[in-house]
C-alpha positions in Angstrom: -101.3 84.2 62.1 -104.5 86.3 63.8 -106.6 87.7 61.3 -106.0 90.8 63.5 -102.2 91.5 61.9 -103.3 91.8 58.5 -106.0 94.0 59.5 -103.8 96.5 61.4 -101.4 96.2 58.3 -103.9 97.7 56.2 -104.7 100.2 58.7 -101.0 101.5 58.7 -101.2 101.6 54.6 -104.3 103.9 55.5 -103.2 106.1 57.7 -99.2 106.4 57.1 -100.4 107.1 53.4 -103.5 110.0 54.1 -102.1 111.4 57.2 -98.4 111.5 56.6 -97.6 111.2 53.0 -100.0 113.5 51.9 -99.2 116.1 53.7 -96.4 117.5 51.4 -98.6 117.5 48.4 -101.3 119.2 50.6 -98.8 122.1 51.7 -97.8 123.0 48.5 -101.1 123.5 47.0 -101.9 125.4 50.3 -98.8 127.1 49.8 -100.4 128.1 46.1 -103.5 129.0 47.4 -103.7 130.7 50.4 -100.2 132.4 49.6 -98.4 131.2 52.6 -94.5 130.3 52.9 -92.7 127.0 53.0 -91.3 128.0 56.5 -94.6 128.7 57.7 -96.5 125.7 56.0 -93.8 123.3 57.8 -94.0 125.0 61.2 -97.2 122.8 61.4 -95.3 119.6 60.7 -92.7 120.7 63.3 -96.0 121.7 66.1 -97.2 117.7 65.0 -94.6 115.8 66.3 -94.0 117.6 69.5 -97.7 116.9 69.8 -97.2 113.0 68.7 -94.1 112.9 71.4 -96.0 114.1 73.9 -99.0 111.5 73.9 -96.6 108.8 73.0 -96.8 107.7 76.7 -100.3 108.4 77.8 -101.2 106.2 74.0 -99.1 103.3 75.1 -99.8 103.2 78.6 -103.4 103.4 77.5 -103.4 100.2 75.3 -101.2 98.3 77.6 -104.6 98.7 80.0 -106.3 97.3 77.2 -107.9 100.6 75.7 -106.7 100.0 71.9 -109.6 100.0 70.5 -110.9 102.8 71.4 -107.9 104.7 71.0 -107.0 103.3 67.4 -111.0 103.5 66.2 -111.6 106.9 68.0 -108.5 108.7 66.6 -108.8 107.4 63.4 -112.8 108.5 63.4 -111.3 111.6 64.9 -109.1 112.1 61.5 -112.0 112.8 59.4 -113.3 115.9 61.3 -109.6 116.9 61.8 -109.3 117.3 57.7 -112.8 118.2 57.6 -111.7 121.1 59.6 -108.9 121.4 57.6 -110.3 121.7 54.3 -112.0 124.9 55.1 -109.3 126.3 56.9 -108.1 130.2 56.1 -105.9 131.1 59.0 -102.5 130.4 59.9 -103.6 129.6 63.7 -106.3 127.4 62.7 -104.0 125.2 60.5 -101.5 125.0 63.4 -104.2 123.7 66.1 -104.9 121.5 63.3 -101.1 119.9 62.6 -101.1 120.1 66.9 -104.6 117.9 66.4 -103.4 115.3 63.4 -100.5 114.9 65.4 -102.2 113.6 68.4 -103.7 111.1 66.1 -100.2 109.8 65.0 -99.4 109.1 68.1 -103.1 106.9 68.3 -102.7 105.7 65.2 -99.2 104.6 63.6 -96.8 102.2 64.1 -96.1 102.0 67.4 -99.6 101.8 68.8 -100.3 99.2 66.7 -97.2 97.2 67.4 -98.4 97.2 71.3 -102.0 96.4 70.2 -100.9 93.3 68.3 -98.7 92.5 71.1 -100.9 92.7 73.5 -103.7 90.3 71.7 -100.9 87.4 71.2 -98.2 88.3 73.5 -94.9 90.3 72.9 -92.4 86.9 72.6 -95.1 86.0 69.7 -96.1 89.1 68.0 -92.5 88.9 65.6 -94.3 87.5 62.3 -97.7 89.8 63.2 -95.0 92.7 63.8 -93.7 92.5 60.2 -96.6 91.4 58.3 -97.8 94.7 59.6 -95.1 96.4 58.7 -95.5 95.1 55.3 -98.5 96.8 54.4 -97.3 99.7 56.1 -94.3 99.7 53.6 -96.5 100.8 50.8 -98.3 103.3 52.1 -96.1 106.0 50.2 -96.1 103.7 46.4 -100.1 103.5 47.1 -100.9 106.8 48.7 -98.7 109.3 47.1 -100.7 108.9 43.3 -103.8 108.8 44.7 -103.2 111.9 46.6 -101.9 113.4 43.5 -104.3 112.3 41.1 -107.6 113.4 43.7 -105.9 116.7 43.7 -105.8 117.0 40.0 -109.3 115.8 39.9 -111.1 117.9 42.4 -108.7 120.0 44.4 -106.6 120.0 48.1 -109.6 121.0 49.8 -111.8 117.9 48.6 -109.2 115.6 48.8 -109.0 116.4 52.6 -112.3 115.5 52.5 -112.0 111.8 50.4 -108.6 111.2 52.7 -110.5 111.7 56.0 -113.3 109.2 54.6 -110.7 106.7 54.2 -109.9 107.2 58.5 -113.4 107.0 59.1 -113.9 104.0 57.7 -111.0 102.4 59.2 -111.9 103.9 62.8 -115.1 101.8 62.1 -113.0 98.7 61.0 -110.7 99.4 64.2 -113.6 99.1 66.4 -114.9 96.2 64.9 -111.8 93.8 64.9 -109.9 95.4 68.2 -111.3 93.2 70.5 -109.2 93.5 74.4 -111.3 90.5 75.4 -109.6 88.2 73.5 -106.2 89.4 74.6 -103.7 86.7 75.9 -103.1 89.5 78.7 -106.7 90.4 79.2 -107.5 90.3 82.7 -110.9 88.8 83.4 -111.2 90.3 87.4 -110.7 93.2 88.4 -108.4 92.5 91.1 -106.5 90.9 87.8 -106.5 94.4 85.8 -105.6 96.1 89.2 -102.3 93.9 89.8 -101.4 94.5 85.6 -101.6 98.1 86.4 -99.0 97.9 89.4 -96.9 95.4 87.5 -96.2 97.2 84.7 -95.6 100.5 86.5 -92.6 98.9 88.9 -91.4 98.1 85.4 -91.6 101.7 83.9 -90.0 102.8 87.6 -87.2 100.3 87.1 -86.2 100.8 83.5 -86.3 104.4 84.3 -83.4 103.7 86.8 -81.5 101.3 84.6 -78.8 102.4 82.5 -79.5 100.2 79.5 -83.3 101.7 79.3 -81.5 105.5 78.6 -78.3 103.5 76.2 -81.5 102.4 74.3 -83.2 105.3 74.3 -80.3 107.5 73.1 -79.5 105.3 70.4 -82.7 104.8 69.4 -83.1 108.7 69.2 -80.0 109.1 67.8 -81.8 106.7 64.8 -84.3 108.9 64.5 -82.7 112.2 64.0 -80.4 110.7 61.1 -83.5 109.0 59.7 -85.3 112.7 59.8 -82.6 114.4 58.5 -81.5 112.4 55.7 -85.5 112.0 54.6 -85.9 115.4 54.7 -82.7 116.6 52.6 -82.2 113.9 50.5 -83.8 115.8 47.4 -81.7 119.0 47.4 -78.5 117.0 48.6 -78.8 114.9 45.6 -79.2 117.7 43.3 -76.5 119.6 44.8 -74.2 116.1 43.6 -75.1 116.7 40.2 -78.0 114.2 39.7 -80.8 115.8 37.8 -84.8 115.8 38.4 -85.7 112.8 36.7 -82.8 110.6 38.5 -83.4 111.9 41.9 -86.8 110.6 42.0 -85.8 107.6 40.1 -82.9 107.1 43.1 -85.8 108.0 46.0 -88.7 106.2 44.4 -86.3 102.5 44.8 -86.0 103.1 48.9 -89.7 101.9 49.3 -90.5 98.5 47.5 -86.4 98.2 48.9 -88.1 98.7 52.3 -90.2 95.9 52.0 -87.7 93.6 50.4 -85.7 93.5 53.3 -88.6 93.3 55.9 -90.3 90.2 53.5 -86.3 88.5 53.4 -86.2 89.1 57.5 -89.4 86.5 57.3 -88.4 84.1 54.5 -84.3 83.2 56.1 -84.2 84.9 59.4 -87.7 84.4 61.0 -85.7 83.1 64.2 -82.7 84.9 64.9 -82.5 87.4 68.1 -83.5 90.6 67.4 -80.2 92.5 69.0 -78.1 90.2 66.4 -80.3 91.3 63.7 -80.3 95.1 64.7 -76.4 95.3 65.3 -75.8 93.5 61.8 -78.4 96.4 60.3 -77.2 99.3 62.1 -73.8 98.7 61.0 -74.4 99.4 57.1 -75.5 102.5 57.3 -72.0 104.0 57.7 -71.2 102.3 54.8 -73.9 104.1 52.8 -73.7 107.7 54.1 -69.6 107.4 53.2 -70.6 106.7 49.8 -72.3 109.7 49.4 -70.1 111.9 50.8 -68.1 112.3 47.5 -69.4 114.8 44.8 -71.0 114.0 41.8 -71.6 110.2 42.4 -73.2 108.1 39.6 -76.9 107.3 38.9 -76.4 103.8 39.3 -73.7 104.0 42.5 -76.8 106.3 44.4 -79.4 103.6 43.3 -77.4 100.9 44.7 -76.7 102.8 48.3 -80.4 104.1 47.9 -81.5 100.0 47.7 -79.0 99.2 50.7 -80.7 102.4 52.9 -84.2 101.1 52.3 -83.3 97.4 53.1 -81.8 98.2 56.1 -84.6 100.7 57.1 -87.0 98.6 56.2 -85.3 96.0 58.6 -84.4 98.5 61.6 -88.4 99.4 61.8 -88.9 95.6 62.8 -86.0 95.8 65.2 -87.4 98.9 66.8 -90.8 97.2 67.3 -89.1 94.4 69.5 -86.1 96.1 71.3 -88.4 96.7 74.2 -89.7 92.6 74.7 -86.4 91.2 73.9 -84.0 93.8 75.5 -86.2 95.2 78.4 -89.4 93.5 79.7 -92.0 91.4 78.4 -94.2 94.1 79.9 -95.2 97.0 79.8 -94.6 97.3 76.0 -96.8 100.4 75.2 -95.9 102.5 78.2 -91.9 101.8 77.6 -92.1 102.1 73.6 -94.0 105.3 74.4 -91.2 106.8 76.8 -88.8 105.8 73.7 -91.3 107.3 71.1 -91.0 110.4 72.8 -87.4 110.5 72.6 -87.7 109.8 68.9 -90.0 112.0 68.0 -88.2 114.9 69.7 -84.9 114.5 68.0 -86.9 113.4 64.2 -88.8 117.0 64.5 -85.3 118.5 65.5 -82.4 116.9 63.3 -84.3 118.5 60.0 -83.7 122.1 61.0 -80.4 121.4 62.5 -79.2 120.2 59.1 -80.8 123.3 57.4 -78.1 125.1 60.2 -75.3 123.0 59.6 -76.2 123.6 55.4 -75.9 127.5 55.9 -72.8 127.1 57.9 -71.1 125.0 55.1 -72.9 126.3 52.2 -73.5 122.8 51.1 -74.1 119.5 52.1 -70.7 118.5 52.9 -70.7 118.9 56.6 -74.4 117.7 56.8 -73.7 114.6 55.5 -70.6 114.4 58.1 -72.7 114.6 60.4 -75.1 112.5 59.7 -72.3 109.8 59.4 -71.3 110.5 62.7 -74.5 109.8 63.9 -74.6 106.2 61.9 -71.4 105.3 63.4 -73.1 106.3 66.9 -75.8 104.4 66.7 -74.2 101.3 65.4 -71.7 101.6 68.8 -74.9 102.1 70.9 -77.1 99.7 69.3 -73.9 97.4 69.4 -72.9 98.2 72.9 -76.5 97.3 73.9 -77.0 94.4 72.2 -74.0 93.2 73.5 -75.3 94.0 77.9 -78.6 91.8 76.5 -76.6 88.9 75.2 -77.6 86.5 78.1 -81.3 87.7 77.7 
């Protein structure tokens, strides 16, 4: 395996863990401090993702040109002034420009853009077992990050820890810029007349997957993923309480979805390291119905939430590897970054929306009862659509 995999993998640990897990434990000493609300506080998570959704394209049309490195090193460098800025921050406008700011580094920064890097250095059909070693390290980003983040606040306070967690960026946009090397690319283009042709190649691609019907099946679905991902991550806590569970076991239950995470992406690479990645997704996507049924009951057990909680982390954990290769497998072998971007935008869209429409669909019911209804339905969607798609790419 390129030395380059683990190196990325790290650099998702890194930045998944200061600029995405952190951010909750950051708002609610804010929220302490400067007196703001919750609603206002998570506007600025809400302004991020719109601004991650929109540079999804330009990002992976950028690396597929062979700009990576510079986009990876620079945004991450970027990251420290960002929280720099942050950390003296006093205004409710300032700290949105700033979410609208960290958000454009997500989208230089995260998985996807390091997927296409990595698959651009050894080439999409080989890039699985670089893909999930990646993903690996990324997987720990919230067991690693989350204590740290809690014990520098303890130790200093929000503002300083800004200040440590944009150090950590800095260094990896360093790192970044050392290691990304487009030269040594399988797809590098040595002429220009070479770099010209790529260009024109991969945007006939974009042009024809934009008029093919399995592009938008994939899309949706996709989406559709990522809204019931959001919205289930987002209310887990409260829905959990309202069954009955108290403190202590509902962080117990939540705390098992991440090493669960990376169980299932380490036993994809121990006994399934060859099988087609649309046989793999349509196996996954079909158990989360299972587990969102489960917890539709009232007052479900400890133990009976652990187990589902294990089972929703596994087959997360998987589904993130899926994602990274629906576009190679299931669309083109090029183009990756430009195509997972147009995706990514999708995603990101419905993962900023499906949150506050399950805070709607909560008022309506007055509990989580019809939330959790719909978020089944969207599990059984996706598992048709994923299924349905898997099934037009079966001759691929």
């Amino acid at each position: 395996m390129p030395k380059l995999a683990p190196l990325l993998g790290i650099g998702q640990l890194c930045s998944w863990g200061t600029l995405y897990y952190s951010f909750p434990l950051i708002v609610l000493q804010m929220q302490a401090s400067l007196g703001w609300s919750k609603s206002e506080l998570y506007a600025g998570a809400t302004i991020g993702l719109v601004m991650t959704a929109l540079l999804s394209y330009p990002v992976g049309a950028g690396i597929d040109r062979g700009y990576g490195r510079w986009v990876m090193g620079g945004a991450s460098m970027a990251a420290m002034l960002v929280m720099g800025w942050w950390s003296v921050t006093e205004t409710l406008l300032a700290f949105y420009v700033i979410c609208a700011l960290a958000g454009a580094i997500q989208a230089a920064v995260l998985y996807e853009p390091a997927f296409a890097v990595f698959a651009r250095h050894v080439g999409p059909p080989q890039a699985r077992s670089g893909i999930t070693h990646i993903t690996l390290w990324g997987g720990f980003a919230s067991t690693v990050f989350i204590p740290i983040t809690d014990w520098l606040i303890g130790a200093l306070d929000w503002r300083a820890t800004l200040l440590c967690l944009g150090a950590i960026n800095f260094i990896y946009g360093l790192i970044y810029l050392w290691v990304i090397k487009p030269q040594q690319d399988v797809d590098h283009a040595h002429t220009h007349a070479q770099r010209q042709a790529d260009v024109v190649r991969d945007r006939q691609i974009v042009r024809q997957n934009l008029n093919n019907s399995l592009f938008w099946l994939i899309l949706g679905t996709l989406a559709v993923y990522a809204g019931m991902f959001s919205a289930f991550t987002f209310h887990m806590y409260p829905l959990l309480q309202e069954n009955g569970l108290s403190d202590r076991d509902v962080v117990m239950a939540i705390a098992i979805i991440g090493p669960a995470q990376v169980l299932g992406r380490y036993l994809v690479t121990l006994y399934a390291p060859s099988i087609p990645m649309r046989l793999l997704g349509a196996f996954t996507v079909a158990v989360f119905p299972g587990v969102f049924a489960l917890l539709i009951p009232t007052n479900p057990s400890f133990w009976l939430v652990a187990v589902v909680f294990g089972a929703y982390g596994m087959a997360n954990g998987i589904f993130t590897i899926v994602r990274s290769f629906v576009v190679p497998e299931m669309l083109s072998p090029h183009a990756y970054g430009a195509l997972n971007g147009l995706i990514t935008i999708a995603a990101t869209i419905a993962r900023a929306i499906a949150p506050l429409a399950a805070a709607w669909l909560w008022t309506i019911g007055d509990s989580y009862s019809l939330v959790m209804w719909a978020i089944l339905g969207s599990s059984l969607l996706l598992a048709a659509g994923f299924g349905c798609a898997a099934w037009r790419t079966r001759h691929a």
